[in-house]
PALUM-841408 format. One record per residue (C-alpha): residue number from 1; residue in one letter; x, y, z. Coordinates in pm, 1 decimal, decimal comma. Layout:
+-----+-----+----------+----------+----------+
|   n | res |        x |        y |        z |
+-----+-----+----------+----------+----------+
| NUM |   A |        X |        Y |        Z |
...
+-----+-----+----------+----------+----------+
END
This chain:
+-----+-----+----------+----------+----------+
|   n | res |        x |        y |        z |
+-----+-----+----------+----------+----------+
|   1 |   X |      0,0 |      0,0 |      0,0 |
|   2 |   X |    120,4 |    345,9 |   -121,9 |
|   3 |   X |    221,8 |    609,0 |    220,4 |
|   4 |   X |   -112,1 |    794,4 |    266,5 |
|   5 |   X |   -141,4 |   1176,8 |    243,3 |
|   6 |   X |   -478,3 |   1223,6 |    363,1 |
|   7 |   X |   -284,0 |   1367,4 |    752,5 |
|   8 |   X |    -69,7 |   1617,5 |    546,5 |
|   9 |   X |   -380,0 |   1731,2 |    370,9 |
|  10 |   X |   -613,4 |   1778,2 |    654,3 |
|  11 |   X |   -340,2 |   1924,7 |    842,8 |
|  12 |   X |   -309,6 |   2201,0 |    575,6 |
|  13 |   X |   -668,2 |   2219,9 |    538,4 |
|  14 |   X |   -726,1 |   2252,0 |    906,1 |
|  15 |   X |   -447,2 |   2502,0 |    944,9 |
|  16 |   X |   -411,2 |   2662,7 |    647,8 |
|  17 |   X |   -190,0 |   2927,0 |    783,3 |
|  18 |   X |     53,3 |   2713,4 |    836,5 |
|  19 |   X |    105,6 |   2649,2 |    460,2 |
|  20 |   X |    166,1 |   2992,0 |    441,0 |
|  21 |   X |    400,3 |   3057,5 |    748,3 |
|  22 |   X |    568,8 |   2744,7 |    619,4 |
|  23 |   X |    629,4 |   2912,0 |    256,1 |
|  24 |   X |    780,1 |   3248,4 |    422,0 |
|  25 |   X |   1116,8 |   3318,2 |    430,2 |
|  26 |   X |   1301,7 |   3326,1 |    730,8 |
|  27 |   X |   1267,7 |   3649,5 |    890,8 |
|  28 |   X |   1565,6 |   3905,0 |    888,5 |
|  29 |   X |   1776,3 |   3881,1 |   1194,3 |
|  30 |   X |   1718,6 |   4203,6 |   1474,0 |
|  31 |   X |   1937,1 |   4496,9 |   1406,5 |
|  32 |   X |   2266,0 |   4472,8 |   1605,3 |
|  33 |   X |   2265,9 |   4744,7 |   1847,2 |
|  34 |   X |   2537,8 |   5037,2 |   1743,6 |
|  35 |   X |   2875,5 |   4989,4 |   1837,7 |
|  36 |   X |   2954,5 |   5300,4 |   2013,0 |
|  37 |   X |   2631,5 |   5353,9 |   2246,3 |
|  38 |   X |   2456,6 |   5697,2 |   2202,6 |
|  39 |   X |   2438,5 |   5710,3 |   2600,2 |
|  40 |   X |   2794,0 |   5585,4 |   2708,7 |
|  41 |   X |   2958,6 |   5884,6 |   2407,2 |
|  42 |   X |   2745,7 |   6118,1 |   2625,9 |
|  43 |   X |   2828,0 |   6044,1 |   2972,1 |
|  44 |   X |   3176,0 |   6011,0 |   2907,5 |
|  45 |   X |   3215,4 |   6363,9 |   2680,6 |
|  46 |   X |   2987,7 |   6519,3 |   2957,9 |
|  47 |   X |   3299,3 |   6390,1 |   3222,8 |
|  48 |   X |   3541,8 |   6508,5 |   2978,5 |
|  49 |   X |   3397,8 |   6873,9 |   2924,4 |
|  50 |   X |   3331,5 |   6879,3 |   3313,1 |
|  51 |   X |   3740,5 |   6849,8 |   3353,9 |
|  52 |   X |   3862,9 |   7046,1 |   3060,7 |
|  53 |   X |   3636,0 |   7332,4 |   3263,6 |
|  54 |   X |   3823,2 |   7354,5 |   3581,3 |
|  55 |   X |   4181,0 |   7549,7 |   3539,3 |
|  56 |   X |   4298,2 |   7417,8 |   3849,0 |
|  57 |   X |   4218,1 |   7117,0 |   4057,0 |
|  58 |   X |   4348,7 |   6842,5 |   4287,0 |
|  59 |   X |   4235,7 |   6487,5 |   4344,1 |
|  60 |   X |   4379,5 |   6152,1 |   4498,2 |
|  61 |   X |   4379,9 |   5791,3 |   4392,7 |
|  62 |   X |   4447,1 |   5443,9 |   4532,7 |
|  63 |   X |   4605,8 |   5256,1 |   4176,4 |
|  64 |   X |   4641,0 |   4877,7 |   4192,3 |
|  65 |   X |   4788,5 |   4628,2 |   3909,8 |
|  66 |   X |   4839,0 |   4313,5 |   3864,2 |
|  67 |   X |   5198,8 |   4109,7 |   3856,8 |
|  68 |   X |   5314,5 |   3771,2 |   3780,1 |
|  69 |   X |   5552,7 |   3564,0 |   4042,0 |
|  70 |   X |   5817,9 |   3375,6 |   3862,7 |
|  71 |   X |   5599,9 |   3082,1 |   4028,2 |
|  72 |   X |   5295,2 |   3221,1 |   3836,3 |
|  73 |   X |   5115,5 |   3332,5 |   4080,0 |
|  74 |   X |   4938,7 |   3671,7 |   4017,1 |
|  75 |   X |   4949,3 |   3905,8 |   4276,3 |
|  76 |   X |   4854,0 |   4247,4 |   4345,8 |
|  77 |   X |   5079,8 |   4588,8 |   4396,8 |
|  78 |   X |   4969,7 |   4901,5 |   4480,3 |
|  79 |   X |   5008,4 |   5321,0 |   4458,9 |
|  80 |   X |   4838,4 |   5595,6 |   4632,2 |
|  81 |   X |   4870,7 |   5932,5 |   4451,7 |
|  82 |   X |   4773,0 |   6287,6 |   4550,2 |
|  83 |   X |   4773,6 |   6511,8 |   4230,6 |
|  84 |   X |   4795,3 |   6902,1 |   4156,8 |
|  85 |   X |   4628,3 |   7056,3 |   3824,4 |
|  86 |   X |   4719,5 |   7373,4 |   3683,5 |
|  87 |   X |   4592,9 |   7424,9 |   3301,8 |
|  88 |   X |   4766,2 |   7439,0 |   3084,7 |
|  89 |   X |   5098,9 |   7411,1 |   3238,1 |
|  90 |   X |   5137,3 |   7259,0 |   3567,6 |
|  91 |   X |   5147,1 |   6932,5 |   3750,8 |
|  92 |   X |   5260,9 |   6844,1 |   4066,6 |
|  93 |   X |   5226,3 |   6472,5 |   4216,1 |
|  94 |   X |   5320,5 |   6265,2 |   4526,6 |
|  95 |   X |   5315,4 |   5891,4 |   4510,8 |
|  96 |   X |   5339,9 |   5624,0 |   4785,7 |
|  97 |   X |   5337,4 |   5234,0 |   4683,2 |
|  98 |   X |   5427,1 |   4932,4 |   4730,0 |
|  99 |   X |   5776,6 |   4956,3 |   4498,6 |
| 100 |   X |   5828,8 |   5302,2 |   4469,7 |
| 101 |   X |   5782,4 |   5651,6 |   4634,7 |
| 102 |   X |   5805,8 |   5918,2 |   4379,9 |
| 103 |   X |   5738,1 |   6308,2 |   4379,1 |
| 104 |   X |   5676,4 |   6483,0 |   4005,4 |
| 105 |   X |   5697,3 |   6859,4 |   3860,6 |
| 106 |   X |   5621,9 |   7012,5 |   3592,4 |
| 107 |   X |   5642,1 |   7386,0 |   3576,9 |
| 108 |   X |   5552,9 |   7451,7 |   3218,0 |
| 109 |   X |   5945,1 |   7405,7 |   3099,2 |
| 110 |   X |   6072,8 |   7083,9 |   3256,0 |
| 111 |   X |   5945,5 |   6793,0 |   3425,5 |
| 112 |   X |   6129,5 |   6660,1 |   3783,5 |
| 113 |   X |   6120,0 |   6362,1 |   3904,2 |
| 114 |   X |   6216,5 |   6214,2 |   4231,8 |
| 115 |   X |   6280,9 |   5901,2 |   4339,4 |
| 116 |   X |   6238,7 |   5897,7 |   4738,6 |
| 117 |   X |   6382,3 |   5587,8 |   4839,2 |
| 118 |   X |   6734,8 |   5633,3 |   4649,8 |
| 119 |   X |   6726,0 |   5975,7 |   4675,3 |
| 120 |   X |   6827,1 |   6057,0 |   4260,7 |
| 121 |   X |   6619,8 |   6266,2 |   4045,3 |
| 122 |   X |   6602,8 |   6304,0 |   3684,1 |
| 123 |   X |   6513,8 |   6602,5 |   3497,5 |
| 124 |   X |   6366,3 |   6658,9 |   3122,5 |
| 125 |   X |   6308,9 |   6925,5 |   2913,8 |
| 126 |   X |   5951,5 |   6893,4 |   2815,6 |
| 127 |   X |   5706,4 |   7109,4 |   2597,7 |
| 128 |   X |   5493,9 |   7404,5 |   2760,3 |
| 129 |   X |   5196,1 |   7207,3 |   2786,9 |
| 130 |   X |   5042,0 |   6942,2 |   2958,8 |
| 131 |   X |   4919,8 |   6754,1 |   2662,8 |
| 132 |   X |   5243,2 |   6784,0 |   2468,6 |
| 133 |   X |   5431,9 |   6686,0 |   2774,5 |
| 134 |   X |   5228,9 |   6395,3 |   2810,1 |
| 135 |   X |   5297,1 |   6304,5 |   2447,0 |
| 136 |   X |   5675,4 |   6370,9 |   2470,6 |
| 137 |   X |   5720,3 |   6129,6 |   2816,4 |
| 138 |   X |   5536,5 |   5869,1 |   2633,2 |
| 139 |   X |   5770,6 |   5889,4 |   2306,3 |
| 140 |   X |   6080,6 |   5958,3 |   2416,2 |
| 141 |   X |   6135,4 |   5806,1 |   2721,6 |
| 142 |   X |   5882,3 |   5553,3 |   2757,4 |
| 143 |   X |   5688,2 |   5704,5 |   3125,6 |
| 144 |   X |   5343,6 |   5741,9 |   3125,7 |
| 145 |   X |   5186,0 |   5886,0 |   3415,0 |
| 146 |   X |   4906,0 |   5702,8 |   3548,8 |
| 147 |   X |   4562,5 |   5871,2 |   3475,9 |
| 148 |   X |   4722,0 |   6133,8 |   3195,7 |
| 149 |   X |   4452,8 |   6040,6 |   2960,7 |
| 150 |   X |   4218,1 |   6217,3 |   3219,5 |
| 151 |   X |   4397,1 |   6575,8 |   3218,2 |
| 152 |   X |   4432,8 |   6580,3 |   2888,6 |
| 153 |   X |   4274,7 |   6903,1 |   2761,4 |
| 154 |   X |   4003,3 |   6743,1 |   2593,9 |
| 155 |   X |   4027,8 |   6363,6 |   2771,4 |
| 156 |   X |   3731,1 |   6273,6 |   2585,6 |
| 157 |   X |   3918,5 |   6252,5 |   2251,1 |
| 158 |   X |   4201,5 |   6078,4 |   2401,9 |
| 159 |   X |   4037,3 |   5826,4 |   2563,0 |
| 160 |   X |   3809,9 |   5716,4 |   2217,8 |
| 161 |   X |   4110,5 |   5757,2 |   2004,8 |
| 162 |   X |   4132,3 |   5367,5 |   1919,9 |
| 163 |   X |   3751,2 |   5265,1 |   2054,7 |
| 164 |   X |   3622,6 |   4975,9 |   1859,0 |
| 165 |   X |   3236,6 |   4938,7 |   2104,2 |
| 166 |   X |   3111,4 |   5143,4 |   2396,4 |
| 167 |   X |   2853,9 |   5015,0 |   2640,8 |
| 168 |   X |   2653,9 |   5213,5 |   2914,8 |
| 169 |   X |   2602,0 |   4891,3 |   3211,1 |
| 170 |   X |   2371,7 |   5135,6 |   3381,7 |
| 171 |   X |   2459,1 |   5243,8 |   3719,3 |
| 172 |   X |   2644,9 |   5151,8 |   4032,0 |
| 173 |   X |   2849,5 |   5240,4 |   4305,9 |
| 174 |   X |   3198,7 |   5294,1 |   4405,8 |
| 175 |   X |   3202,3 |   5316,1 |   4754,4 |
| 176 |   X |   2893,3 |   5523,0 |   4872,5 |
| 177 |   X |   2865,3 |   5719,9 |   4537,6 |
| 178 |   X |   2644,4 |   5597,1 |   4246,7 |
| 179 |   X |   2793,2 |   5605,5 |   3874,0 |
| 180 |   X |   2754,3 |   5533,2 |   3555,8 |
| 181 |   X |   2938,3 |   5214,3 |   3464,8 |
| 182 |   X |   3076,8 |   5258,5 |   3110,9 |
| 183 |   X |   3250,5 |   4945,1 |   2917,2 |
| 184 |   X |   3503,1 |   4996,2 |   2607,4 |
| 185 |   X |   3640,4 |   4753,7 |   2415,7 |
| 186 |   X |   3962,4 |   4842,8 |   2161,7 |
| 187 |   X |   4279,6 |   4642,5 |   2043,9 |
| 188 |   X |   4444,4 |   4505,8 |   2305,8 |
| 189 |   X |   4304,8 |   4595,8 |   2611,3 |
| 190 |   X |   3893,3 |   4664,2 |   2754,2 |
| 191 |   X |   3827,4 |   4933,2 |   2997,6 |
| 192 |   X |   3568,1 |   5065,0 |   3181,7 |
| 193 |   X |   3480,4 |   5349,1 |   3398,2 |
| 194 |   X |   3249,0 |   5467,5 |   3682,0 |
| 195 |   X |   3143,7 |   5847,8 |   3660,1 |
| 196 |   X |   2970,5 |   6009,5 |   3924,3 |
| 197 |   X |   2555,8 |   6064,3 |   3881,3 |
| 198 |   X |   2430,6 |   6408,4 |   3878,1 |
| 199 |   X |   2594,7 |   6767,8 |   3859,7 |
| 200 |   X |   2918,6 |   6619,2 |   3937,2 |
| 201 |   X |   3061,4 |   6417,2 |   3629,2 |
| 202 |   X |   3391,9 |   6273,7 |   3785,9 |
| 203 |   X |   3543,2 |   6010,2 |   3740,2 |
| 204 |   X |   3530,0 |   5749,9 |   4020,0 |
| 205 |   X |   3725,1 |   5390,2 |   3949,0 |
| 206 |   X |   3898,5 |   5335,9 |   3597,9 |
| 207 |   X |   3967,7 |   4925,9 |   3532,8 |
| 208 |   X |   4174,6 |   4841,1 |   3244,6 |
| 209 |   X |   4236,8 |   4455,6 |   3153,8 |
| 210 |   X |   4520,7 |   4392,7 |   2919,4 |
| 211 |   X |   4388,8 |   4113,4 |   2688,3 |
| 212 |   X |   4677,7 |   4064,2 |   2476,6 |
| 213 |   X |   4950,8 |   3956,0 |   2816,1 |
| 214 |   X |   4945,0 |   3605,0 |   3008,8 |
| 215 |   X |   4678,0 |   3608,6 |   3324,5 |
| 216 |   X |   4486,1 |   3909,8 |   3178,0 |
| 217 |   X |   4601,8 |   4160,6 |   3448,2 |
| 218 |   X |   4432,9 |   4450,8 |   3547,8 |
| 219 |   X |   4503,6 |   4824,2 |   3648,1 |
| 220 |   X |   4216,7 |   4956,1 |   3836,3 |
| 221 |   X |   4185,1 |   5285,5 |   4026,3 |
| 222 |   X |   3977,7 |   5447,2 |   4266,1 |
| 223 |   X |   3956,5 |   5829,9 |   4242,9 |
| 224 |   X |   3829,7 |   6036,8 |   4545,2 |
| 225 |   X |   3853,9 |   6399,8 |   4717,6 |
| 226 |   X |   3777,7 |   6566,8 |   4397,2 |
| 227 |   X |   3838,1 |   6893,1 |   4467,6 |
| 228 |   X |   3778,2 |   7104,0 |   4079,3 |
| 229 |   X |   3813,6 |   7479,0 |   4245,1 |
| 230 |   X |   4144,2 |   7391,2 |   4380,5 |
| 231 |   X |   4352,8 |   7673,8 |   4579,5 |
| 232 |   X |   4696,6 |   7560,3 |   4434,9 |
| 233 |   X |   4967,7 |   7822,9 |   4481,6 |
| 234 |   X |   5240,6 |   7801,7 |   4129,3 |
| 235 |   X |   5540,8 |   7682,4 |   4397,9 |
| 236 |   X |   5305,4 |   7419,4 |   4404,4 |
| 237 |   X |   5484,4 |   7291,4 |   4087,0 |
| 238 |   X |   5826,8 |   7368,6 |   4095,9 |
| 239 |   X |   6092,3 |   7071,3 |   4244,4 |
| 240 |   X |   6142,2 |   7098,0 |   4592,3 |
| 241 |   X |   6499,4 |   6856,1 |   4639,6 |
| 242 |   X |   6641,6 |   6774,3 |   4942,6 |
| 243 |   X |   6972,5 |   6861,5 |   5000,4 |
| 244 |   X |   7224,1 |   6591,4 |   4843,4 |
| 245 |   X |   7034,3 |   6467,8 |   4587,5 |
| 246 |   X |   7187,1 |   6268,5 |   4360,8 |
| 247 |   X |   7155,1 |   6352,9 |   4004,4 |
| 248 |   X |   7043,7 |   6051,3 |   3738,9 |
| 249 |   X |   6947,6 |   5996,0 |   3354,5 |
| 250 |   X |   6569,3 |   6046,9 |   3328,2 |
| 251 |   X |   6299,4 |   5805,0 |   3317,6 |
| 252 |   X |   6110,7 |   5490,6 |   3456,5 |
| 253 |   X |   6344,1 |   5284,3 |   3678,2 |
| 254 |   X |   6129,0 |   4991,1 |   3561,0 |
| 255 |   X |   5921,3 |   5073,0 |   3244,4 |
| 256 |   X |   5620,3 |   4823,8 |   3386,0 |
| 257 |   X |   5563,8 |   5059,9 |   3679,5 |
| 258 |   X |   5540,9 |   5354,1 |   3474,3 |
| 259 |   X |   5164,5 |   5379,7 |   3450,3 |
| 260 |   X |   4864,7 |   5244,7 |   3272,9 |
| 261 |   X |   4654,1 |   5444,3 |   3028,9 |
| 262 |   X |   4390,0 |   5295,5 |   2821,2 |
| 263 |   X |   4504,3 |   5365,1 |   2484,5 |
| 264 |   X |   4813,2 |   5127,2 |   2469,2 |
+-----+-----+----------+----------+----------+
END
């Protein structure tokens, strides 16, 4: 006996929408949503414009990174840094850590920096401002300083420079402040970044994972005592060396304590 159709045809007759559905094309994927989301561009160039506004300001942060043991063991080291602002030209900054205690100048001519524990300093002739100087430590002698992306003049454009995706996560807190939690994704390394809610648009912890080394280590800091209307005197940025310092060739002792930025 021939198979039977008589199920197939009732079925059809029955349903006869489904003969239709069935004849349909598949339907066109959703959309992908945009790469660079509307919301996280505008919180971050609100934080950005917020900055560029104040001419001087001060603010500390607690930095922490990730190292690898020769064992292979990752472990954590740690900075504190109190920092001095003065647009366009100034910068003055104390740091305390685990491996190194360092004070740094910049007076609009050179940049000074000393290295507490061996008492030697170095000293560089640098462009006359901040961003330039920035630029020229990075080039030439391979120091970054740790947050420069966010004293940039315009940080905004510095930090999106090489930005492949940009997420807003919605909001959370660092500590007892509530933020906007941005996520960025570019070659090499993700980053993200908390920035205070409301009429305050600082930035409050910065993590950075480095995607292309062993272990995926991190940088993160936590930014506090903001302080954008700063009362910072110009000796405030000129080297203050104790007597018998020992003059040394300028730069990073160990280029992999140098800093972290997220465009590397």
């Amino acid at each position: 006996m021939k198979p039977s159709n008589t199920l197939l045809i009732l079925t059809l007759i029955a349903f006869p929408a489904l003969a239709c559905f069935a004849a349909d094309p598949p339907a066109a994927p959703p959309a992908p949503p945009p790469a660079i989301d509307p919301k996280a561009d505008a919180v971050l160039k609100q934080m950005s414009q917020h900055l560029a506004a104040a001419k001087r300001f001060t603010f500390s942060s607690h930095n922490m990174i990730d190292r690898t043991l020769a064992s292979g063991q990752k472990v954590q080291v740690a900075r504190n840094q109190k920092v001095a602002v003065r647009r366009p030209d100034g910068i003055a900054a104390a740091v305390a850590g685990d491996l190194d205690d360092l004070q740094i100048w910049y007076d609009g001519k050179r940049v000074t920096m000393f290295n507490v524990r061996d008492n030697t300093y170095g000293v560089a002739d640098v462009p006359p401002t901040l961003d330039a100087t920035f630029d020229t430590l990075a080039q030439k002698y391979g120091l970054v300083f740790p947050l420069a992306d966010l004293i940039f003049s315009d940080s905004y454009k510095t930090l999106t420079e090489n930005v492949r995706s940009a997420q807003h996560l919605g909001t959370g807190y660092v500590l007892d402040v509530k933020c906007h939690h941005l996520a960025f994704r570019q070659e090499g390394v993700d980053w993200q970044i908390w920035i205070e809610e409301g009429a305050n648009p600082v930035p409050r912890k910065v993590v950075i994972t480095y995607k292309e080394s062993a272990g995926y280590p991190q940088y993160i800091a936590l930014l506090s005592d903001w302080n954008l209307a700063a009362d910072v005197p110009d000796s405030q940025f000129t080297a203050k060396l104790p007597a018998g310092a020992k003059q040394v060739d300028f730069g990073p002792a160990d280029p992999k304590r140098a800093g972290a930025r997220p465009k590397e």
